[in-house]
C-alpha positions in Angstrom: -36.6 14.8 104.4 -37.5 11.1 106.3 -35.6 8.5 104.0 -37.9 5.7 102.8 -37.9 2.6 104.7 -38.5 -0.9 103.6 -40.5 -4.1 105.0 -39.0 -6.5 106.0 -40.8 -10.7 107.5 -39.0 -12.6 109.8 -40.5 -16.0 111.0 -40.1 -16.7 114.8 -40.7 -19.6 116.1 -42.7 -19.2 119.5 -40.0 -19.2 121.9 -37.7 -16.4 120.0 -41.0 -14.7 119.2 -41.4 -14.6 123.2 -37.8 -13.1 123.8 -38.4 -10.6 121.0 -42.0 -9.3 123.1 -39.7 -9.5 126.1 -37.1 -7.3 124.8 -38.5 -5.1 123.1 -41.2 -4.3 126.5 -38.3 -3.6 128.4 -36.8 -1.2 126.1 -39.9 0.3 125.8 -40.4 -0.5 121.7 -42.5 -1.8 119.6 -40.9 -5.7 118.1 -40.4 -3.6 114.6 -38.3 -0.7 116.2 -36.2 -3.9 118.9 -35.6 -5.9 115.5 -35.4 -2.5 113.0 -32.3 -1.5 116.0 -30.9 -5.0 116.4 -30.6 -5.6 112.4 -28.8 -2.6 112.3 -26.3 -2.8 114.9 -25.7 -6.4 114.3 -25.5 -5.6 110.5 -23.0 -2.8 110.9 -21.0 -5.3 113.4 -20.3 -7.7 110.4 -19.4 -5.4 108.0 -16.8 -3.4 110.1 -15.1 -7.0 110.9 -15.0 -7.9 107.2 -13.6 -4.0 106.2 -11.3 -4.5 109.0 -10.1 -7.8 108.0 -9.7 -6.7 104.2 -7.8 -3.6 105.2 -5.4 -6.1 107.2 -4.4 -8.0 104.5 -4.2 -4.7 102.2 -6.9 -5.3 99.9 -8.6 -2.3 100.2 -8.3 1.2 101.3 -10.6 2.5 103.5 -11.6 4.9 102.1 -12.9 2.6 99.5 -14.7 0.1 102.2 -16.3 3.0 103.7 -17.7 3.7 100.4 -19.0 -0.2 99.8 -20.3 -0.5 103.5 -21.5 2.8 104.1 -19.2 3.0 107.2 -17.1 5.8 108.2 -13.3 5.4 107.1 -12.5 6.5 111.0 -15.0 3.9 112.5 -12.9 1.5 110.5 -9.9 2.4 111.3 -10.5 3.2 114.8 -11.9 -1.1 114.9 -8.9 -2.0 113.3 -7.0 -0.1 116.1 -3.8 -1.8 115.9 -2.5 1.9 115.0 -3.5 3.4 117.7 -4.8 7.2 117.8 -1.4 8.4 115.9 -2.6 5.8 112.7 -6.3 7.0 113.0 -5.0 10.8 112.7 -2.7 10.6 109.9 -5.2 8.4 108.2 -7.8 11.7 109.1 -5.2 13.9 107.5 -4.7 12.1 104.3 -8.5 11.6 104.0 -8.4 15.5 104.7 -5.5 15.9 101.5 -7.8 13.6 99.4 -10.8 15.7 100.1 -9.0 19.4 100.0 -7.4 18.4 96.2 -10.5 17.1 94.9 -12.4 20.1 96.2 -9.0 22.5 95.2 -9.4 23.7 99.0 -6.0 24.1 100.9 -8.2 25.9 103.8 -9.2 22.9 104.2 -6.3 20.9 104.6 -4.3 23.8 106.7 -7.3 23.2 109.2 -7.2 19.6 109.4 -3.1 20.0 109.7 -3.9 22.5 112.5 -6.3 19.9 114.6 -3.9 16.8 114.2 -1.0 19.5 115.5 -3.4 20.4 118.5 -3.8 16.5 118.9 -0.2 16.2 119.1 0.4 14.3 116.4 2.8 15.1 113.1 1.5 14.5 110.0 
C-alpha cells in the first residue's frame, strides 16, 4: 500500500528557481521529485547530527532517538562512529536482547549472538 504524501509550496526566487530546473533536468526529474529527494536527504542529515550529538552527551539512548527521528539506531550509531564496528555490534546485540525479551524469543537472540561471533566480535 503507497503511503499518502503531502503538499508542500516553496517560493524561489528566479535565480534558485533556475538552479532547481537545472538540476532537476540533469537528474532526469521533475522539480517536485529534485526538491521531494533533496528535503529528504537534507532532512535526514540534520536529524542524525542532532541524535548523534544527544547520544554524545548521554541524553538519550538510541534506541529512543531512532524512535523520535524515525532513523535507524545503527545509522546512528554507525554516524556517531567513534566506536568503531566493535560499538556498532554490541549495540546490534543489545538491540537484539531488547527485542528477543520483549518478544520472549531466545532464537532470536542465539542468532544475533551467532552473527556478531561470525563478525568477530564478543558480545
Amino acid at each position: 500500500m503507497a503511503a499518502r504524501k503531502r503538499t508542500v509550496s516553496v517560493r524561489l526566487d528566479p535565480a534558485a528557481e533556475r538552479r532547481l530546473e537545472q538540476a532537476a533536468k540533469l537528474l532526469h526529474q521533475s522539480r517536485g521529485a529534485f526538491l521531494q529527494r533533496a528535503g529528504d536527504a537534507t532532512a535526514r542529515q540534520v536529524l542524525l547530527e542532532w541524535a548523534v550529538a544527544r547520544h554524545r552527551r548521554a541524553e538519550a539512548s538510541a534506541s529512543e532517538l531512532a524512535e523520535q527521528t524515525g532513523l535507524a539506531v545503527e545509522e546512528i550509531m554507525a554516524a556517531r562512529g567513534d566506536g568503531g564496528k566493535d560499538e556498532a555490534l554490541a549495540q546490534f546485540l543489545a538491540s537484539c536482547r531488547t527485542v528477543a525479551e520483549t518478544q520472549a524469543n531466545p532464537e532470536f537472540l542465539r542468532l544475533a549472538e551467532e552473527a556478531v561471533a561470525a563478525a568477530g566480535v564478543n558480545g
